[in-house]
C-alpha positions in Angstrom: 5.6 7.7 62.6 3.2 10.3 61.3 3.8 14.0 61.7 0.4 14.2 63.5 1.1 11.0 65.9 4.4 13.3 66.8 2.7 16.4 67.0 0.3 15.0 69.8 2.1 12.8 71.3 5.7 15.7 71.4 3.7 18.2 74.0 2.9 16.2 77.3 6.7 14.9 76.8 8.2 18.4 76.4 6.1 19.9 79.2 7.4 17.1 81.5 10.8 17.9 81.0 10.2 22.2 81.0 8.8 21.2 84.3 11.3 18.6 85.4 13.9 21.5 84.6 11.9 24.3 86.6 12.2 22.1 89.9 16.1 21.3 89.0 16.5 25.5 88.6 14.4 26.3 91.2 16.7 24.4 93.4 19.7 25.2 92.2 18.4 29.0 92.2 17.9 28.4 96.3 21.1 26.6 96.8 22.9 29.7 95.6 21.5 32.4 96.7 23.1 34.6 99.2 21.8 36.9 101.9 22.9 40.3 100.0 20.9 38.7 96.8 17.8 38.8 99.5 18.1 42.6 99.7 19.8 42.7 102.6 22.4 45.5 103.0 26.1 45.0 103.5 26.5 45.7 107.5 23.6 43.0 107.9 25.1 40.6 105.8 28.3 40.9 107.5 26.7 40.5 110.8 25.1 37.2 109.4 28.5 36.1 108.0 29.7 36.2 111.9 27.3 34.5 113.2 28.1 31.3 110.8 24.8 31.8 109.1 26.8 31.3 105.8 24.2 30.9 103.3 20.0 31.7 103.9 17.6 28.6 104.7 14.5 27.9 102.6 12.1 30.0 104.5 14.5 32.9 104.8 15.0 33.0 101.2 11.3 33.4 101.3 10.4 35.4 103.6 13.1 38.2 103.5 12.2 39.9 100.2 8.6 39.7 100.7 8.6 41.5 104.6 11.6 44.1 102.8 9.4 45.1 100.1 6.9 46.2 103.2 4.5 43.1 102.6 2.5 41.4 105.3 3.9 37.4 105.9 2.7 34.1 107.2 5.7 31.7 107.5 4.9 27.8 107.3 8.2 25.7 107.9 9.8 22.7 109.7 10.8 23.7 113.5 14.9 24.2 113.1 14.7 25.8 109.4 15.9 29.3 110.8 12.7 31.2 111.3 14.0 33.5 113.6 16.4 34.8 111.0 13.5 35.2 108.6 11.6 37.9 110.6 14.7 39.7 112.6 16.7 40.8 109.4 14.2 42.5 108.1 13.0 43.7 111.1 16.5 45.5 111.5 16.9 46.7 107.9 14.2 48.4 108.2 14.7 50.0 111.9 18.1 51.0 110.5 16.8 53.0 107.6 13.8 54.6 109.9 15.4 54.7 113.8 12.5 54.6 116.4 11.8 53.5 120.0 9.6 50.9 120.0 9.7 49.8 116.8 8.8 46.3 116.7 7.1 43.8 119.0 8.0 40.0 118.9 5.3 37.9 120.9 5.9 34.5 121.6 4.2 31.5 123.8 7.4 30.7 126.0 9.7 32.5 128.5 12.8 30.3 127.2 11.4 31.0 123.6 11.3 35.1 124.0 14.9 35.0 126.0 16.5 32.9 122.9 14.9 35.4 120.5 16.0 38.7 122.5 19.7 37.1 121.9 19.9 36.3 118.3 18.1 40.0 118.3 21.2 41.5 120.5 23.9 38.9 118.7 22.8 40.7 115.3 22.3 44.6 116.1 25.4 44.6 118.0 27.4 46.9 115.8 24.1 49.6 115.5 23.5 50.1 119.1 20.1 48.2 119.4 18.2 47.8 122.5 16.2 45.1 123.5 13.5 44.0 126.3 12.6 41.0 127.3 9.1 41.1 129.3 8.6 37.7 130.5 6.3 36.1 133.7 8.1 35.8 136.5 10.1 38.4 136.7 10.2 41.4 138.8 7.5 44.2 137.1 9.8 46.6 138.8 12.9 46.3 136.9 11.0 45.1 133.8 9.3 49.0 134.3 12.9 50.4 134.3 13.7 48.5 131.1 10.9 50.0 128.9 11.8 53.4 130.3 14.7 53.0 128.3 12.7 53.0 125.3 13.9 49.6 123.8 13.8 49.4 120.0 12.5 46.0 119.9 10.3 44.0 123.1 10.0 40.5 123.2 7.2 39.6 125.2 4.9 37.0 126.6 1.4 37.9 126.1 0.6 38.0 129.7 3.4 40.3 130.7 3.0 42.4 128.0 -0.4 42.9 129.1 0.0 43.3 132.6 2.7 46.5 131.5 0.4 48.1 129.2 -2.7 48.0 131.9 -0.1 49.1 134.7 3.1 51.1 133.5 2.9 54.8 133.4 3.3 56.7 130.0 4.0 53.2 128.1 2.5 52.6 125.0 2.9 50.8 121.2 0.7 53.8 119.0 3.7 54.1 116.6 4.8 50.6 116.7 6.1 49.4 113.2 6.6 45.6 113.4 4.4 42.9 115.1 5.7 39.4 115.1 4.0 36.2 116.4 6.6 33.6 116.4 5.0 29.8 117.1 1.4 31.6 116.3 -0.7 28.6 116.4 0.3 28.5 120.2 -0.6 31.8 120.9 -3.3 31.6 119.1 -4.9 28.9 121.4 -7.3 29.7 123.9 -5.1 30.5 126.9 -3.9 33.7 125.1 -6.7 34.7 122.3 -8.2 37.2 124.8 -4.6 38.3 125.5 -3.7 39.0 122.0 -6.6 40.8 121.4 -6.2 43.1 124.2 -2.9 43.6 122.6 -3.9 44.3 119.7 -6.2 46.7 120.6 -3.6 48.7 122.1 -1.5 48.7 118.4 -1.9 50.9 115.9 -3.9 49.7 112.9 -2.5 52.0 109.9 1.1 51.5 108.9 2.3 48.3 111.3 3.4 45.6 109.4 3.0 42.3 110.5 4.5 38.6 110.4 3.1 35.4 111.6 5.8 32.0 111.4 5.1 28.5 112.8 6.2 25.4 112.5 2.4 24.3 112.3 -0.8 26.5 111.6 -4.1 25.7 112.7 -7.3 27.7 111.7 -7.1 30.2 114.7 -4.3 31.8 112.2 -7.2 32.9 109.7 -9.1 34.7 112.4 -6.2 36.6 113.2 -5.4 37.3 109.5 -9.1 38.9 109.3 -8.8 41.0 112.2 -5.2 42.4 111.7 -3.5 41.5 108.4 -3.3 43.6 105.6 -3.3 41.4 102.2 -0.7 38.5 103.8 1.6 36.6 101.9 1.5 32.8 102.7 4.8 31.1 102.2 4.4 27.9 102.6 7.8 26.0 102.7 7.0 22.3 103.8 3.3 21.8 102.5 3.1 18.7 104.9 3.7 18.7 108.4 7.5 17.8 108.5 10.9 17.0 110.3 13.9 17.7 108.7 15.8 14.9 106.7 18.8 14.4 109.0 16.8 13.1 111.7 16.1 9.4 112.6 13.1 8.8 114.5 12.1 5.6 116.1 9.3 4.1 118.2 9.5 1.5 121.1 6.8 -0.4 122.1 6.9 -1.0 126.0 4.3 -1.5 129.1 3.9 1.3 131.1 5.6 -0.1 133.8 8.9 -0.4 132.2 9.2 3.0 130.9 12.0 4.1 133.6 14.5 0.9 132.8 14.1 1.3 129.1 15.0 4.8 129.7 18.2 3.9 131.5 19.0 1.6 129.3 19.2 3.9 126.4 20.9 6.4 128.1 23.7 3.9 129.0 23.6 2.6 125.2 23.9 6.1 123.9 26.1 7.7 126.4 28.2 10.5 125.6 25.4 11.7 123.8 23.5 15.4 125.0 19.7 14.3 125.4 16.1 16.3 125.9 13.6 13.6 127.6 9.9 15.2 127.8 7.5 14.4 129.9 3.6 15.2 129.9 3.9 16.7 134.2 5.7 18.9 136.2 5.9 16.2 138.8 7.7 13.2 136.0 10.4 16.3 135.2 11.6 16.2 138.7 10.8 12.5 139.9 12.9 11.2 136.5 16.0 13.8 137.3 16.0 12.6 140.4 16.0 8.9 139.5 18.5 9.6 136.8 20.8 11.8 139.1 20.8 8.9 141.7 22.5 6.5 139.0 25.1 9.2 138.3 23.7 10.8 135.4 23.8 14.8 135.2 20.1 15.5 135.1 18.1 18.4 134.9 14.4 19.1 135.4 12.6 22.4 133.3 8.8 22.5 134.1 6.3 25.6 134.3 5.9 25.2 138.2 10.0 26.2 138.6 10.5 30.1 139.5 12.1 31.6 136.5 15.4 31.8 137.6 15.6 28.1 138.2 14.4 27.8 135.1 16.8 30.1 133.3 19.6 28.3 135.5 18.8 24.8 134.7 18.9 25.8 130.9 22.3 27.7 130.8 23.8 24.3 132.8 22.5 22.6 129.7 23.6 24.9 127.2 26.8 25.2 128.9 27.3 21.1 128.6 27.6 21.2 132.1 24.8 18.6 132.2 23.7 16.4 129.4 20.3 15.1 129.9 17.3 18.1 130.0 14.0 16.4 131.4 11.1 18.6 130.2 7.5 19.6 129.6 6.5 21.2 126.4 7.9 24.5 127.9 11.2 23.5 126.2 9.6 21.8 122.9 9.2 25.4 121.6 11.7 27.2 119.3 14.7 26.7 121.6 17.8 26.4 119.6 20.4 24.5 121.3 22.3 22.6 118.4 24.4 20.4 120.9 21.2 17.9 121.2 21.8 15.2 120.1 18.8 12.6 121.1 15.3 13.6 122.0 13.0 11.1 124.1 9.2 11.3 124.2 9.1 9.4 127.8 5.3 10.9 127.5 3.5 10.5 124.4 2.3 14.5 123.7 -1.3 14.5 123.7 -1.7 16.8 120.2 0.3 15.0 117.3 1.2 18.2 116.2 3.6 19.0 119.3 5.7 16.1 118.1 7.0 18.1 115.5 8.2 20.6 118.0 9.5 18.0 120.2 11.3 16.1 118.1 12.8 19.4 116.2 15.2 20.3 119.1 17.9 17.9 117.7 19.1 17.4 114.0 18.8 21.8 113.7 21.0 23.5 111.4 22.1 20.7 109.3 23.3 18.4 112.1 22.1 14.5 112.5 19.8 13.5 115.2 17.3 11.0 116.7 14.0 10.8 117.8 12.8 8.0 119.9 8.9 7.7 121.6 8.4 5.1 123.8 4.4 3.4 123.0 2.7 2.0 126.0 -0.3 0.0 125.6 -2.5 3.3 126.6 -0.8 5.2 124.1 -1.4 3.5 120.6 -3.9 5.9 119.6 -2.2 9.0 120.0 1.1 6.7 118.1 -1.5 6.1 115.3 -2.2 9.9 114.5 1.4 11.6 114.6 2.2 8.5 112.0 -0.8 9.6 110.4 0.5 13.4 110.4 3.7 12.5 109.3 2.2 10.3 106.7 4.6 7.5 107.3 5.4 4.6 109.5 8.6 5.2 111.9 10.8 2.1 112.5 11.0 -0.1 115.3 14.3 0.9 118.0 15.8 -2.4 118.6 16.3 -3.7 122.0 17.2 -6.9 123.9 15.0 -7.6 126.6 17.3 -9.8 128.4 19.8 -6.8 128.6 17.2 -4.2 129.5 16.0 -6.1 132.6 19.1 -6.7 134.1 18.7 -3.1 135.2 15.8 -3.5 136.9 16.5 -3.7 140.4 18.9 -0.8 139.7 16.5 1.1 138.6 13.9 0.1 141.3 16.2 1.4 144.0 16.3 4.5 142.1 12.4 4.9 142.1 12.2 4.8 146.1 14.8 7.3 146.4 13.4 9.6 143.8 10.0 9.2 145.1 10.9 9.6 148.7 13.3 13.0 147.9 9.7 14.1 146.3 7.4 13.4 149.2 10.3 15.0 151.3 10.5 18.5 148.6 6.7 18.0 149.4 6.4 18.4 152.8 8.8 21.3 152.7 7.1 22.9 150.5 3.6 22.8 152.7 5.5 23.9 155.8 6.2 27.2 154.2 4.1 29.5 153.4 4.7 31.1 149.9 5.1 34.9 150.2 5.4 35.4 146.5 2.9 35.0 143.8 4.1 32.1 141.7 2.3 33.3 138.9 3.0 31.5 135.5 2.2 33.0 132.3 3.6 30.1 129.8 1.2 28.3 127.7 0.1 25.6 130.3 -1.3 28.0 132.3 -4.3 30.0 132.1 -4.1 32.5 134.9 -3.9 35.7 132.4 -7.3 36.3 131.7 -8.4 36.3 135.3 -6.4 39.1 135.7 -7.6 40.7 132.9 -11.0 39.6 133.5 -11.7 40.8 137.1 -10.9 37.5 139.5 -10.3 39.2 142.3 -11.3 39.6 146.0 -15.4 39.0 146.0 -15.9 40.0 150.1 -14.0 43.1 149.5 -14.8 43.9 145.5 -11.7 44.7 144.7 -10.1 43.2 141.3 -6.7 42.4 141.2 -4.7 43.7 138.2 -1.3 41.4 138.5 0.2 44.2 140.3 -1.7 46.0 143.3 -5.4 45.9 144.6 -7.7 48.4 143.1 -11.3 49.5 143.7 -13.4 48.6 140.9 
């Protein structure tokens, strides 16, 4: 060989292998790195080190330095991958070097999501005497008012609430608020709250507030809100694809319609023993399927938007408790909720956007742990099959069943299905005999309620405009 056939043919060869070796180190640099070699300080560290968190995830390792050196971040990574982590530790190095009442403001689509969040925030400030609100729909404004009297360092908040407090609560205010945090932006970002979150963030001061943005998906409504209150944002992008994490097994099954409840049972007598979340795309499935479960002797549990909150929050603690292992939910739940004891999620409903999926699916194999996915396919539901394949850009396996073995549960199951459906018509009818007393308002993301209140529905003999709290004369 000539010394010019090896002089051109040496250089794509060697810059293969530099760049081979960059991946391998880039790795290996990931894999080792610890929370104090992100910048955080010792007390924080140690607080981690409690917690179990024993080494940082991919989007912590990330994240941290950039939002420590004072930089504004948007945070792309698979649901489960520890995003919380990613914007509270910085969030409380840098209250503990500059203490202030209301210091930072976490916004977030769910009532389950902001109650998780206000935890981990508690669980970690513990030992520096940190205060925390949760302002959530649902609640009494009341005691909420009390709350934010107290001058919380950090507020979690629905959008909603959060406006309904700043329109209506004496002497309260965000001017000198440092932090702003939209965790699971794209769903805040949707239509129900993008009038919300820009009455919010007309109420924040522009000069001086960092901000932080983290999703397992992004949609385009992200770059609006990067325009109108992002100062030069840092994109970390961790999974470039829409992705689930690698320990978890996902599986479709093809049935009709009609035989979605005795496929159910039968996987929940093939995996018993397991914990399960089954979602569903109503209110009214949550409840008939719990019932229908509950009346073969499994320990069911219904969580839906049209529950009052503390049926909500006490359905969730009996799950999180193990005192009942099967969850039935809407999307409310498909959100950020970290319960690591889930073993098995069911998509009894097909979600409508592809993209939910992701979020669905990501309450089980969390934090390193295993975990399957199963969707049942009816023959209505191929198209909206076709595009989370499409999304996840690859074909899911086939969950193997016997047919023969699935229908001898049939007339089980049947019996089942008059009694859940007649303990519904009966909740019905009780329901319409009394008259609510209470406004039943919802603010989670199925609901769009907010922005009459902020946008003058209201009385129209009388002209007076209701403001989520009293009548007032316009």
């Amino acid at each position: 060989m000539s010394s010019s056939e090896s002089e051109g043919e040496a250089p794509p060869d060697n810059t293969e292998n530099t760049e081979e070796i960059k991946d391998i180190d880039t790795s290996r640099q990931q894999e080792e790195k610890t929370f104090q070699d992100l910048g955080l300080d010792e007390e924080l560290v140690a607080r981690c080190e409690a917690l179990g968190w024993k080494k940082p995830t991919k989007i912590q390792c990330e994240a941290i330095p950039l939002a420590l050196e004072g930089k504004d971040v948007i945070g792309l990574a698979e649901t489960g991958s520890g995003k919380t982590g990613a914007f509270a530790l910085p969030v409380l190095q840098a209250l503990r070097d500059n203490p202030q009442r209301f210091f930072g403001l976490v916004l977030t689509p769910t009532r389950e999501l902001a109650f998780q969040i206000a935890e981990q925030f508690d669980v970690l400030g513990e030992k520096f005497g940190l205060k925390c609100a949760a302002l959530v729909g649902g609640m009494d404004m009341v005691s909420q008012a009390v709350m934010i009297g107290k001058k919380p360092h950090i507020i979690i908040a629905t959008p909603g609430r959060l406006v309904d407090h700043l329109e209506n609560t004496k002497g309260f205010n965000l001017r000198q608020l440092k932090y702003l945090i939209l965790d699971e932006a794209d769903r805040i970002l949707n239509l129900d709250f993008e009038k919300e979150v820009d009455k919010i963030l007309s109420c924040l001061p522009k000069d001086g507030r960092k901000n932080m943005l983290f999703s397992a998906t992004m949609t385009k409504k992200v770059a609006k809100l990067q325009r109108a209150s992002l100062t030069d944002p840092v994109k970390v992008e961790v999974s470039s694809k829409y992705q689930t994490v690698d320990k978890l097994k996902q599986y479709y099954l093809f049935i009709p319609e009609k035989q979605k409840d005795v496929y159910l049972v039968h996987l929940m007598k093939e995996m018993a023993g397991n914990s399960f979340i089954i979602f569903c795309s109503t209110c009214n499935g949550t409840m008939k399927l719990a019932l229908m479960l509950r009346s073969l002797g499994y320990g069911a549990v219904p969580l839906n938007g049209q529950m009052s909150q503390d049926k909500r929050s006490g359905m969730l603690k009996k799950f999180k408790q193990r005192n009942r292992n099967i969850l039935i939910a809407t999307d409310v739940a498909s959100r950020g909720l970290d319960i690591p004891h889930v073993d098995v999620v069911i998509n009894y409903d097909i979600p409508t956007h592809s993209k939910d999926y992701i979020h669905r699916v990501g309450r089980t194999a969390r934090a390193g742990r295993a975990g399957k996915a199963v969707t049942f396919v009816s023959q209505y539901d191929l198209e909206l099959y076709l595009r989370i394949e499409q999304l996840l850009g690859r074909k899911m396996p086939k969950y193997e069943t016997e047919e023969e073995i699935v229908m001898s549960l049939a007339e089980s199951v049947a019996e089942a299905q008059r009694y859940a459906q007649k303990e519904l018509k009966e909740m019905e009818e009780k329901k319409k005999s009394k008259k609510r007393k209470k406004d039943n308002f919802d603010d989670s993301e199925q609901f769009v309620g907010v922005r009459d209140r902020i946008g003058g529905a209201g009385n129209k003999k009388t002209g007076k405009k209701f403001d989520g709290k009293k009548f007032k004369r316009k």
